[in-house]
C-alpha positions in Angstrom: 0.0 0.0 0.0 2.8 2.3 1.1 4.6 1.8 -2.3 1.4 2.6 -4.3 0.3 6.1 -2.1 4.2 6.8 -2.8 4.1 6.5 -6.6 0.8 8.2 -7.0 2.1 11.0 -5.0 5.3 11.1 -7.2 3.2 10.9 -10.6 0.8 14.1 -8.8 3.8 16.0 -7.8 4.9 16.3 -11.4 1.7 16.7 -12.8 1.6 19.5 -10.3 4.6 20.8 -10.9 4.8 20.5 -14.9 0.9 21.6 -15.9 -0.5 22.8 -13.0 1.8 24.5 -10.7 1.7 28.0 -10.2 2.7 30.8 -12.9 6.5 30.6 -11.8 6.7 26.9 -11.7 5.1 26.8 -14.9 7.8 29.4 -16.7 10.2 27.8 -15.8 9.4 24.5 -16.2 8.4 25.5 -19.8 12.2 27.0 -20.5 13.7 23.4 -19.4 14.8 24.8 -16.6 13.6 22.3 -13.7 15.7 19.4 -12.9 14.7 16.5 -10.7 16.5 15.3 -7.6 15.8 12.3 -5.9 15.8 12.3 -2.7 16.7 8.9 -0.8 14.5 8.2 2.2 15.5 7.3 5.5 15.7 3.6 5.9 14.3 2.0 9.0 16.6 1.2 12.2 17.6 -1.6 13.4 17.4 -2.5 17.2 18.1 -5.9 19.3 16.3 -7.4 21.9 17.0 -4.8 24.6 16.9 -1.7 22.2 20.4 -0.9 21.3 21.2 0.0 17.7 22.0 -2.5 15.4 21.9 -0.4 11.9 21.4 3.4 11.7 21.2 6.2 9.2 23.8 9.1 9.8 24.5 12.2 7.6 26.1 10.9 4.2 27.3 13.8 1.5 26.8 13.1 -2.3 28.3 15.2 -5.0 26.3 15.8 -7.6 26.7 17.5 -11.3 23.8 18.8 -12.7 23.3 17.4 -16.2 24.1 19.2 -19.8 26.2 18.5 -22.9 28.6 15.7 -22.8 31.9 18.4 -22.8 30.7 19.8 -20.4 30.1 17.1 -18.3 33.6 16.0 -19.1 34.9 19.1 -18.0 33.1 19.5 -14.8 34.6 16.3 -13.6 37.9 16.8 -14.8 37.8 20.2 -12.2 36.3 18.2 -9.3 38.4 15.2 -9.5 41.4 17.0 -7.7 39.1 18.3 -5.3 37.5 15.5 -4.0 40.4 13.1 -4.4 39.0 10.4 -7.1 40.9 8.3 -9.2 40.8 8.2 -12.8 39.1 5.1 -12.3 36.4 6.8 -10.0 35.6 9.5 -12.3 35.6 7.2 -15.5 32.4 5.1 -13.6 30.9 8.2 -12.4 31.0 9.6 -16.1 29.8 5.6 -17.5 26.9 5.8 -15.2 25.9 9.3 -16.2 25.7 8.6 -19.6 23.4 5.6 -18.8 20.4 8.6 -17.6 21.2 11.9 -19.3 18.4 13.7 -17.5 19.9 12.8 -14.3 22.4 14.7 -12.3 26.0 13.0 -12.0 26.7 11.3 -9.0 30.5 12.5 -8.8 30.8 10.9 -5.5 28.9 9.2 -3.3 30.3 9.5 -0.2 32.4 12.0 -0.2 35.0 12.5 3.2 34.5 15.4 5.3 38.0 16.5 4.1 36.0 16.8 0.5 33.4 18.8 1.7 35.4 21.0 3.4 37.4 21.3 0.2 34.2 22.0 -1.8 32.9 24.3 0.0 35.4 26.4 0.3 36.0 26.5 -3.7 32.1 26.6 -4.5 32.3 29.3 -6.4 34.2 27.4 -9.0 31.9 25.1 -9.6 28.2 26.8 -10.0 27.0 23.4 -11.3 27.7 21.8 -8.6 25.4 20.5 -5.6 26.4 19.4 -2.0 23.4 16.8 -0.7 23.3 15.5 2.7 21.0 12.7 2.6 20.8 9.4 5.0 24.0 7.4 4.9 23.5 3.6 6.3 26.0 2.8 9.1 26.4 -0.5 10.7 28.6 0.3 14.7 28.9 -3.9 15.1 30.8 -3.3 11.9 32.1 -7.2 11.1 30.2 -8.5 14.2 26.7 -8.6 12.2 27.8 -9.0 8.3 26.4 -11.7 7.1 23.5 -11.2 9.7 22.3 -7.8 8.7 24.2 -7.6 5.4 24.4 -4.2 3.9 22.7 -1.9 1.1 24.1 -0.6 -2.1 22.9 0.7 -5.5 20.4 -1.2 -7.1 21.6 -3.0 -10.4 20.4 -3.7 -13.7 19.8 -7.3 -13.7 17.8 -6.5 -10.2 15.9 -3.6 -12.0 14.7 -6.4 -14.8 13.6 -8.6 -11.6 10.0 -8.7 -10.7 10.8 -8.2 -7.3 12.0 -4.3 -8.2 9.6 -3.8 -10.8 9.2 -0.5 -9.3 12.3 0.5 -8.2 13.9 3.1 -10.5 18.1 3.6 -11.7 19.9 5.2 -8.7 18.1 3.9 -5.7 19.9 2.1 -2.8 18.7 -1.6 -2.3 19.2 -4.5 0.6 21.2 -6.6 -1.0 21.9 -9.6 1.7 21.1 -10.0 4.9 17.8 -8.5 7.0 18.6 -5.1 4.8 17.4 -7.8 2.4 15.0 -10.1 3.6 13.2 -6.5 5.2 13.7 -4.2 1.9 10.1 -3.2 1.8 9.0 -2.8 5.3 12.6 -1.0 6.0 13.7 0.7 3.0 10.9 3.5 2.7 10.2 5.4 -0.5 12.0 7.8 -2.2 11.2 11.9 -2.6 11.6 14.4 -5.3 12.7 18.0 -4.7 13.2 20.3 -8.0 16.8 22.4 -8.6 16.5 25.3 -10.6 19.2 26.1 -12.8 20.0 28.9 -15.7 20.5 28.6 -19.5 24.2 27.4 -18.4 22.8 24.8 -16.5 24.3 26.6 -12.8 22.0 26.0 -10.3 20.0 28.9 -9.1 18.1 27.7 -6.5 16.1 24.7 -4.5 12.4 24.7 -5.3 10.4 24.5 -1.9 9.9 21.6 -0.6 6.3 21.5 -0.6 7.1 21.4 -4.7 8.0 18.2 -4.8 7.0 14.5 -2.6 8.8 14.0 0.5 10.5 10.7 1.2 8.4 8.6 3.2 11.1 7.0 6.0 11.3 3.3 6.4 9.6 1.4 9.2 11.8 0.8 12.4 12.6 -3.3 13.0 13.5 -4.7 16.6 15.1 -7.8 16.7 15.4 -10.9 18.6 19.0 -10.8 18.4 20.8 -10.1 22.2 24.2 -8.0 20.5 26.2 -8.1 23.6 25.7 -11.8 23.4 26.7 -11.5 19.4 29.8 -9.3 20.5 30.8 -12.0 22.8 30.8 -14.5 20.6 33.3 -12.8 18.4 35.3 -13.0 21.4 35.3 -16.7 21.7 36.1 -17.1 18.3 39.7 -14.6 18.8 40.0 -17.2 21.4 39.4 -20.1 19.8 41.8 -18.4 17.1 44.6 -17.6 19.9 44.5 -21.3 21.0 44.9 -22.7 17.2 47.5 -20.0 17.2 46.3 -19.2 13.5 43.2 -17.7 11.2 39.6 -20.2 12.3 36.8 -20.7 10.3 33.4 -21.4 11.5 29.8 -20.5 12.5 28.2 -19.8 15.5 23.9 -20.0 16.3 22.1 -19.3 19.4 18.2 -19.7 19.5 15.3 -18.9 21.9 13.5 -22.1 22.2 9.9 -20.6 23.0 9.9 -18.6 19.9 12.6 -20.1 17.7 14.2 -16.2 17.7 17.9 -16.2 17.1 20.1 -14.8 20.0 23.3 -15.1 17.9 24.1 -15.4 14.2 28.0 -15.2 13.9 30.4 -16.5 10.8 33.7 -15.9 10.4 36.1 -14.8 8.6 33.7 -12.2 7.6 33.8 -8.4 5.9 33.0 -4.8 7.3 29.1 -3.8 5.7 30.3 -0.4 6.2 32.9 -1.1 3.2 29.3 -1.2 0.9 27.9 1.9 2.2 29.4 4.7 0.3 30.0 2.2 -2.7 32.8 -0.4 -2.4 35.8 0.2 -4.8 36.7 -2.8 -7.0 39.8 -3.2 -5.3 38.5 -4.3 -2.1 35.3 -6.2 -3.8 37.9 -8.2 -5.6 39.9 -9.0 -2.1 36.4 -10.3 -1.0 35.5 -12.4 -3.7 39.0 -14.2 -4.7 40.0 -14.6 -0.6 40.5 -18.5 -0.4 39.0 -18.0 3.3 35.4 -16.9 1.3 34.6 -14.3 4.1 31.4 -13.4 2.2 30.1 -17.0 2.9 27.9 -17.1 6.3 29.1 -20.5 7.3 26.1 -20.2 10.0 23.5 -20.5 7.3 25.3 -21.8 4.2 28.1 -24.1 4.9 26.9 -27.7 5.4 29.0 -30.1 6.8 28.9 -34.0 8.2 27.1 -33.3 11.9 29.1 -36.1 13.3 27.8 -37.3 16.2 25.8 -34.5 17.0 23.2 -36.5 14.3 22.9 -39.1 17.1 20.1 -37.1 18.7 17.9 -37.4 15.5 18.7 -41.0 15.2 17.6 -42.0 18.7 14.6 -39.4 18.5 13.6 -41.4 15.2 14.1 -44.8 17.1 12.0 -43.5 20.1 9.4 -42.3 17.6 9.2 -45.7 16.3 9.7 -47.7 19.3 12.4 -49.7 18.0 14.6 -48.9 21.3 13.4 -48.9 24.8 16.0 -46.5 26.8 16.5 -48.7 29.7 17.3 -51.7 27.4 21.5 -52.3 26.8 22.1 -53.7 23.1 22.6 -56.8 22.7 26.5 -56.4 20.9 28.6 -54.8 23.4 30.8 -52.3 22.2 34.7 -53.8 22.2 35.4 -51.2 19.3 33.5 -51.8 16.4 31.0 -54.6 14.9 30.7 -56.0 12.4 26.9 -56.2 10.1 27.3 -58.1 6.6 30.6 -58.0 5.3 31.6 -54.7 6.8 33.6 -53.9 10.2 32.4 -50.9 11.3 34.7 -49.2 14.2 34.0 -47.4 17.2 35.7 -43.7 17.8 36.8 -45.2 21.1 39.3 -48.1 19.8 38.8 -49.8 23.6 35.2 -50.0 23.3 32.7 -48.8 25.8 31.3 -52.2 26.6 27.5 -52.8 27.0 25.3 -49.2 26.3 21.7 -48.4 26.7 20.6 -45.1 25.2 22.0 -43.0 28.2 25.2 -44.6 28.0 25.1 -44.2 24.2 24.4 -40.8 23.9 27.0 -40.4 27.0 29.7 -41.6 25.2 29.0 -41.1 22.0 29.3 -44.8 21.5 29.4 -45.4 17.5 28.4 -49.2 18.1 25.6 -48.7 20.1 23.8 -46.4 17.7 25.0 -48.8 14.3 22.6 -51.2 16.2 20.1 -48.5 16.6 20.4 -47.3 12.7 20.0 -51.5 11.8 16.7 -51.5 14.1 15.2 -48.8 12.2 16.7 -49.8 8.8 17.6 -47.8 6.0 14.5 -47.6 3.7 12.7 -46.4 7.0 15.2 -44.1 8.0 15.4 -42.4 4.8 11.7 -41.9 5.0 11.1 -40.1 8.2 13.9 -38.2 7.9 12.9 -36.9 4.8 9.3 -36.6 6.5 10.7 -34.9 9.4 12.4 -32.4 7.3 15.7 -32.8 7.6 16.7 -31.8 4.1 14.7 -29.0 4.4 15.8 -25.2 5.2 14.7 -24.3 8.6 12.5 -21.0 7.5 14.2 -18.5 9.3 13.9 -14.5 7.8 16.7 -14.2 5.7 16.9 -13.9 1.8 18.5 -17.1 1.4 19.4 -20.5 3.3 21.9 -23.4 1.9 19.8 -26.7 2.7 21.2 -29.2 4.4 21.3 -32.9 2.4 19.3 -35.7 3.3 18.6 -38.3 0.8 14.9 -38.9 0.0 15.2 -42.5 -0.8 17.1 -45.5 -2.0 17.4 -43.7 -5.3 19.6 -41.5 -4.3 22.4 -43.6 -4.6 21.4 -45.0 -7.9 20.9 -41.9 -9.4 24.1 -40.7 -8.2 26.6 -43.6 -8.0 24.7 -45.8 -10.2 24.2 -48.6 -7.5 21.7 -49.7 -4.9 22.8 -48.7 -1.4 23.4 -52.1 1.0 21.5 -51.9 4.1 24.8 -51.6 6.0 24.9 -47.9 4.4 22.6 -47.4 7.6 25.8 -47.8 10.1 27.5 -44.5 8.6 24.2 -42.3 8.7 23.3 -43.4 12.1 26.0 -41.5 13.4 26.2 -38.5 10.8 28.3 -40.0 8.0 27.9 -40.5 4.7 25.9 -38.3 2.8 24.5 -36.3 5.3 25.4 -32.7 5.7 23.8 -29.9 7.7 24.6 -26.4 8.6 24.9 -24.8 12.2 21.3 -23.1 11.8 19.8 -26.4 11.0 21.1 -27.8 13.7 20.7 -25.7 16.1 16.9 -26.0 15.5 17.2 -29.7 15.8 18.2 -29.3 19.6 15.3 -27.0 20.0 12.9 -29.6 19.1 14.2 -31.2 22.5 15.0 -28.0 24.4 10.9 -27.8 24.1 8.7 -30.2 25.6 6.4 -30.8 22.7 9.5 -32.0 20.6 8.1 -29.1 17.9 10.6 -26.5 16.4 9.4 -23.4 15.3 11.0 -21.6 12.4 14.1 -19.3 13.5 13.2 -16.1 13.5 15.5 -12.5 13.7 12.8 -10.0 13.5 10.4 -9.2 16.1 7.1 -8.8 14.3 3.2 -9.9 15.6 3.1 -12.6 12.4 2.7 -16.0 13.6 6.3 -18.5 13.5 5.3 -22.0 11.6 6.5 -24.8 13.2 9.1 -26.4 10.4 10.0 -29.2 12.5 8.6 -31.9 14.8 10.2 -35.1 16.2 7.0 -36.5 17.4 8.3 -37.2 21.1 6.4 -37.6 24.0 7.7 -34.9 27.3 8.4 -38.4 29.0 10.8 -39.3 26.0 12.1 -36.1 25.6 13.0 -36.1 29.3 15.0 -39.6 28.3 16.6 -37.6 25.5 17.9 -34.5 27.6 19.1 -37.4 30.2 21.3 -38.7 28.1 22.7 -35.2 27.5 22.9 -34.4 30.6 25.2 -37.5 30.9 27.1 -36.5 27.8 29.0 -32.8 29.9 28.8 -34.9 33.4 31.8 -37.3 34.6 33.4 -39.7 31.4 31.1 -37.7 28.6 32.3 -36.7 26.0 32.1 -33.3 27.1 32.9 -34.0 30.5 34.6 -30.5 31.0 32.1 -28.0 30.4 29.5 -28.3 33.3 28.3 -25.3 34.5 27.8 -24.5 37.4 24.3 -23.2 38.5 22.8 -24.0 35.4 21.2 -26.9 34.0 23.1 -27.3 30.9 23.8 -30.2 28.4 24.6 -31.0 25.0 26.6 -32.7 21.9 30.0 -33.4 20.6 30.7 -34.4 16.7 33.0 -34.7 15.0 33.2 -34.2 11.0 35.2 -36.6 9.5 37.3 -34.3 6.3 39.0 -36.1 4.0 41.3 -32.8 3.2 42.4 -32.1 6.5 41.6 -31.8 9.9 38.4 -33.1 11.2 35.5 -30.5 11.6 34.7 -29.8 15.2 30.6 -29.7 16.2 28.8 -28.6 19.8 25.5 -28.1 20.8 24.4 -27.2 23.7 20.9 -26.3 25.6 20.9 -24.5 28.8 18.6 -23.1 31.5 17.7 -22.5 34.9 17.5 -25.8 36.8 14.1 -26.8 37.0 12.8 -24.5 34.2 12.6 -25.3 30.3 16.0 -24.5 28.8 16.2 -20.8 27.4 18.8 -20.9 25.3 20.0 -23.5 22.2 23.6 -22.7 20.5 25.7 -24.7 18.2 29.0 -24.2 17.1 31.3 -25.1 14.1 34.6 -24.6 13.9 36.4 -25.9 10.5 39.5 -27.5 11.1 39.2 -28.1 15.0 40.0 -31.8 15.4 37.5 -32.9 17.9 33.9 -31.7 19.2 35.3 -31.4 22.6 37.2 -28.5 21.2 34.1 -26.3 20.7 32.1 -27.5 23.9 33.8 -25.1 26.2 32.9 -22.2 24.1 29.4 -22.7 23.2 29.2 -23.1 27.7 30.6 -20.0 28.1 28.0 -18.3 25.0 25.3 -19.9 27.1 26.9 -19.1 30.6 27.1 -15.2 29.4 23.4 -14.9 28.2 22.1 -16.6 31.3 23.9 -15.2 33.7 22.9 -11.4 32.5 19.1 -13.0 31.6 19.0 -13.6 35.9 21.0 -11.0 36.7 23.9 -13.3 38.2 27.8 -12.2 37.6 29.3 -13.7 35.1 32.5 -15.7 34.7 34.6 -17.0 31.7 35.7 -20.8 32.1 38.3 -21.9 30.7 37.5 -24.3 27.6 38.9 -27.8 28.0 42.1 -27.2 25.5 43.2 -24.4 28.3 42.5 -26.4 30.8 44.4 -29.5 29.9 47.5 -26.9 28.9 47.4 -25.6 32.1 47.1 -28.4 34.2 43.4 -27.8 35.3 41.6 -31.1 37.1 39.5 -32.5 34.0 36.4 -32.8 35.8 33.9 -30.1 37.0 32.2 -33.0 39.1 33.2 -31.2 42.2 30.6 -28.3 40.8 27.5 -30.1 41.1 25.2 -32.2 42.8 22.2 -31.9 40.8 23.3 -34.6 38.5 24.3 -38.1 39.5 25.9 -40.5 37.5 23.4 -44.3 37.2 24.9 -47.2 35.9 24.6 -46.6 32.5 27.2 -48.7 31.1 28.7 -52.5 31.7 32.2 -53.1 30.6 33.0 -56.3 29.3 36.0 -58.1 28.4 38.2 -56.3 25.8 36.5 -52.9 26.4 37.2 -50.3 29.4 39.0 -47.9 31.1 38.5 -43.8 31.2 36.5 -42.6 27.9 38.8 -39.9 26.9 36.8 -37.1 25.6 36.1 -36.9 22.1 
């Protein structure tokens, strides 16, 4: 609605203006001596959870040249170039772009340095053709710390123009072009304004028409999010850590959801790029050091880089066995795990080459024991597994308010691997998706919403959402559980950062908090390092879900202690309790720290979830 009063106004304005106006606007408009501005309206801002800014408007100046003969033109730029400091290169796409819309003025400089304008204004004399317009310049203060979250804004282009989408967007205006400035283009963006310059025979600008002789821009909507951005900001932290301790560059991806309403907390990828670089127009110099970095900082690894989960998929496989009732928890498989098994013709190994003996679905999920859930995958079987996965929506994208989402892969059938390889899968291609092998791939967002369907009683997963707006959230995911199963479910994970899990060293205290390690097998490196963790006041549903990924980190262990620490720091200032940093199980190992936080607690005992047998024992090392 707003975009059709806006264009109707426009169209009256010139109507008014051009036939109808008063005596003087009419003169002059008949001696072609009107030109039109533009004038960009303010977009929305941007605020998180608790009202701080997350994306702003401050005062921008543009330098423009008020169109006449091409010579001119020429000339005109070649006096301002010194001025305002462009390169040759600068001026020559100012000058391309002009020629594209004649009747427009030349946008000499976009963003022009208060040095510039001081410049400018001080020679205006020189250059009568010349106008100085402030208008509303988008500025992002989290800088890096929100890129690929609230992305940035630049010129429209003209494949975008030809899109549907921008059917009536005109040359010149200033687009979302990833990211909420995106996703919220038409409830943020606003529409544009016209005011009128007068200008002589020469083409030197006389005056500014009144306003009231043109449309006013009508300013964007304002947006709160659900995002918490000193929670964002710390985050950043933990990855400088995390870089400090791998004593080089990490890669990764960081979520953190609000179970009740699925809205994201945290949305972090690194490596990653200043938005501000796009605001004033981002030379091709620096565009091309995006684009051909090896590290791809333009990718948001949070939302579209999918990798193996590791064992963090052992959640979805026991919820699917639970579903089914091919498992009873209590119940110990009948193969005891000495360090593998072995189902037709294939020896499948455990991670743990000493085996963890006998496991029921506590002890599995505990440990993290790859033999117990092969057996669990072989109860289901592979057609049926395939089937409700693909029901349950693992393959799909989780929904959430951005412009795009990379899907995670899940195959839909036995097909799959005829279509692709050209063979029928065995049925002991179960063993490697059971425990987030093979070709299953998901990305930290889709993850992270898995956990939710288990941080919520209902075992239901509503679509992540950043924005805070009164339109209802779909649920996108739904395990099916029962609260008695999904009280089996968190036991486990309880077990899994308690004494001999695999996370055994990121308790924390005063919090009930649990989770999952995985590990991504890469065969071009280092292993991929998963956590996910769910955390809340003891007694109360969890409040907070957050997964991390970090490329290259060896062993999910490695990313427990900093996902603890995300949750520790949004709890802790949720309650209004002090917080304080932990160190993460690599630190504490360097430095000689015990390796158990048992001493912390006594919520949580350990039962007797495990029998050893012969050939299998000793400490479970974490993993």
């Amino acid at each position: 609605m707003a975009v059709a009063i806006g264009a109707l106004a426009l169209v009256f304005a010139l109507v008014r203006v051009q036939l109808i106006g008063r005596e003087e606007y009419a003169l002059i408009a008949k001696e072609n001596r009107l030109r039109p501005l533009v004038i960009r309206a303010p977009r929305g801002t941007l605020y998180d959870r608790h009202g701080q800014v997350v994306a702003e408007n401050v005062v921008g100046y543009q330098v423009l040249l008020m169109p006449g003969p091409v010579d001119s033109m020429r000339a005109g730029l070649a006096r301002l170039r010194p001025v305002l400091g462009l390169s040759e290169e600068q001026a020559a796409r100012a000058f391309r772009k002009w020629r594209r819309a004649r009747h427009l003025p030349m946008e000499v400089d976009h963003d022009a340095t208060p040095g510039a304008v001081a410049r400018l204004q001080e020679q205006r004399n020189r250059f009568p053709g010349v106008l100085l317009y402030e208008y509303p310049k988008r500025h992002y203060p989290a800088g890096a710390a929100l890129a690929h979250l609230v992305g940035y804004v630049a010129e429209i282009s003209e494949q975008e123009l030809a899109q549907p989408e921008f059917r009536d967007y005109r040359q010149g205006r200033w687009i979302g072009k990833a990211g909420l400035e995106r996703a919220y283009e038409r409830v943020i963006g606003g529409e544009p304004g016209v005011r009128y310059v007068e200008v002589d025979a020469m083409g030197r600008i006389k005056r500014l028409l009144p306003e009231e002789s043109g449309v006013p821009p009508i300013p964007g909507r304002d947006l709160q999010l659900h995002l918490d951005l000193d929670l964002q900001r710390y985050v950043v932290e933990l990855f400088r850590d995390a870089a400090k301790m791998y004593r080089e560059e990490v890669r990764g991806g960081f979520v953190a959801l609000e179970p009740a309403t699925g809205g994201v907390l945290a949305l972090y990828a690194t490596p990653g790029y200043d938005p501000n670089l796009f605001v004033g127009g981002i030379d091709p110099d620096s565009w091309q050091a995006l684009t051909r970095d090896p590290a791809k900082p333009l990718l948001d690894r949070a939302t579209g880089a999918a990798q193996p989960p590791g064992s963090t998929w052992k959640l979805a496989t026991a919820a699917m066995a639970l579903r089914l009732g091919v498992i009873k928890p209590e119940d110990r498989m009948p193969i005891p795990c000495v360090g593998g098994m072995r189902y037709q013709r294939r020896y499948a190994r455990c991670w743990y080459a000493r085996g963890h003996g006998y496991q029921n679905l506590i002890g599995g999920i505990k440990h993290s024991c790859d033999v117990y859930f092969y057996q669990v995958g072989i109860r289901i079987g592979l057609k049926r597994f395939l089937e409700l996965g693909t029901r349950l929506g693992f393959a799909r994208p989780t929904g959430i308010d951005l412009p795009s989402e990379f899907p995670s892969s899940f195959p839909a059938g036995l097909e799959w691997w005829q279509k692709r390889f050209g063979y029928k899968p065995a049925d002991n291609e179960i063993m490697s998706m059971a425990i987030g092998q093979g070709p299953i791939t998901t990305t930290p967002l889709k993850l992270a919403q898995m956990y939710v369907a288990v941080a919520r009683s209902d075992g239901k997963a509503p679509a992540p959402r950043l924005a805070r707006t009164d339109e209802p959230v779909p649920i996108t995911l739904d395990f099916g559980l029962s609260p008695e199963q999904i009280q089996i479910v968190r036991k486990g994970l309880r077990r899994v950062v308690g004494p001999g899990g695999t996370a055994q060293l990121t308790r924390l205290p005063g919090w009930d908090f649990f989770g999952k390690t995985g590990t991504s097998q890469n065969p071009h490196g280092a292993d991929h390092a998963w956590f996910v963790g769910v955390g809340g006041p003891w007694g109360e549903e969890p409040e907070i879900v957050a997964t991390m990924l970090l490329e290259h980190g060896e062993h999910g262990w490695a990313a427990s202690g900093f996902v603890a620490n995300a949750a520790n720091f949004y709890l802790s200032r949720r309650h209004g309790r002090p917080f304080e940093r932990y160190p993460v199980p690599r630190e504490r190992v360097a430095r000689g720290l015990p390796v158990d936080w048992a001493w912390l607690y006594s919520e949580v005992t350990d039962p007797p979830d495990a029998e050893p047998v012969a050939g299998a024992g000793g400490t479970t090392p974490t993993r």
